[in-house]
C-alpha positions in Angstrom: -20.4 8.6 1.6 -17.7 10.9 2.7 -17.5 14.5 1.5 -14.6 16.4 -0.2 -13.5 19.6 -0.1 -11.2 21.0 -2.7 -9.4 25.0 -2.1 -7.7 26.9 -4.0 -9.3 25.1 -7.4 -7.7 27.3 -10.0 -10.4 29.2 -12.2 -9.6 27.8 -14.8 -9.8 24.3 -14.0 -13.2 24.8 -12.4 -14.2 26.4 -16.1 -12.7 23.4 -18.3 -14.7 20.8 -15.5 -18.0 22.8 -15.8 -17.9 23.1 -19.9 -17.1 19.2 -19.4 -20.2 18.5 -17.4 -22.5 20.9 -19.7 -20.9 18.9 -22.9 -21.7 15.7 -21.2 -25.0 16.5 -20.0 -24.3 16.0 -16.3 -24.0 18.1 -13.5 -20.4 19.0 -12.1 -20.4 17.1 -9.7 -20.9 14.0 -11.2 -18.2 15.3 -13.8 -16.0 15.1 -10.9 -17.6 11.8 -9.7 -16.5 10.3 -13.5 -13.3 12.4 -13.7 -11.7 11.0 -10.5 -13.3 7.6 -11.8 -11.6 7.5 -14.6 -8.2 8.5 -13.1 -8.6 5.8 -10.8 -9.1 3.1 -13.4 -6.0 4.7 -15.4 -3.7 4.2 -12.8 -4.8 0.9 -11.8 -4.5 0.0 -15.3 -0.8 1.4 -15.2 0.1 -0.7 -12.3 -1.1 -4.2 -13.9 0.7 -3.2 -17.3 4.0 -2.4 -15.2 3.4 -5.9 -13.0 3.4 -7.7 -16.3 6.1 -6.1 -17.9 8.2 -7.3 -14.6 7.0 -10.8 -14.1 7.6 -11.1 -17.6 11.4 -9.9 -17.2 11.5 -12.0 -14.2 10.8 -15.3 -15.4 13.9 -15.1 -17.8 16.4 -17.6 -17.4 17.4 -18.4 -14.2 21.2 -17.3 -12.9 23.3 -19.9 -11.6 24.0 -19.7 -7.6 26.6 -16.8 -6.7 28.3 -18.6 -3.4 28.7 -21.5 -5.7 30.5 -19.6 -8.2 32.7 -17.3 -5.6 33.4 -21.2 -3.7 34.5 -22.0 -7.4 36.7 -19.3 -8.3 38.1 -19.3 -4.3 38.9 -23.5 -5.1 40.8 -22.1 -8.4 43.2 -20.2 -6.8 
C-alpha cells in the first residue's frame, strides 16, 4: 500500500487528530486511516444525493422541439 506524506500539518491539527485517536482508542494513524475514510464516503454520498436531485429535475415534462417551433413562428409571418 502506498505511503503518504503530509508537510506543513499545522500543530494544531496534529493535536485535535491525536486527542481523536487517544479518545477512540486507536493509534493516529489509524485515526487518519478512519478520518480520510469517512471523508471519502461523505463525498461520495454528496455526489449520489446531487445525481438524484438532477435526474429527478430532469425527468420533468418534456419541452416541445425548438426548430419546430422557430419553423412555426417563421410560417406565421
Amino acid at each position: 500500500m502506498p505511503d503518504v506524506l503530509v508537510r506543513d500539518l499545522d500543530n494544531d491539527v496534529l493535536k485535535q487528530l491525536k486527542a481523536a485517536a487517544k479518545a477512540h482508542g486507536r493509534s493516529l494513524q489509524a485515526e487518519i486511516h478512519d478520518v480520510l475514510r469517512r471523508a471519502n464516503a461523505r463525498k461520495l454520498a454528496e455526489t449520489r444525493r446531487l445525481s438524484a436531485k438532477w435526474l429527478k429535475r430532469l425527468s420533468g415534462p418534456r419541452h416541445s422541439d425548438s426548430a419546430a417551433l422557430i419553423r412555426e413562428d417563421r410560417d406565421a409571418r
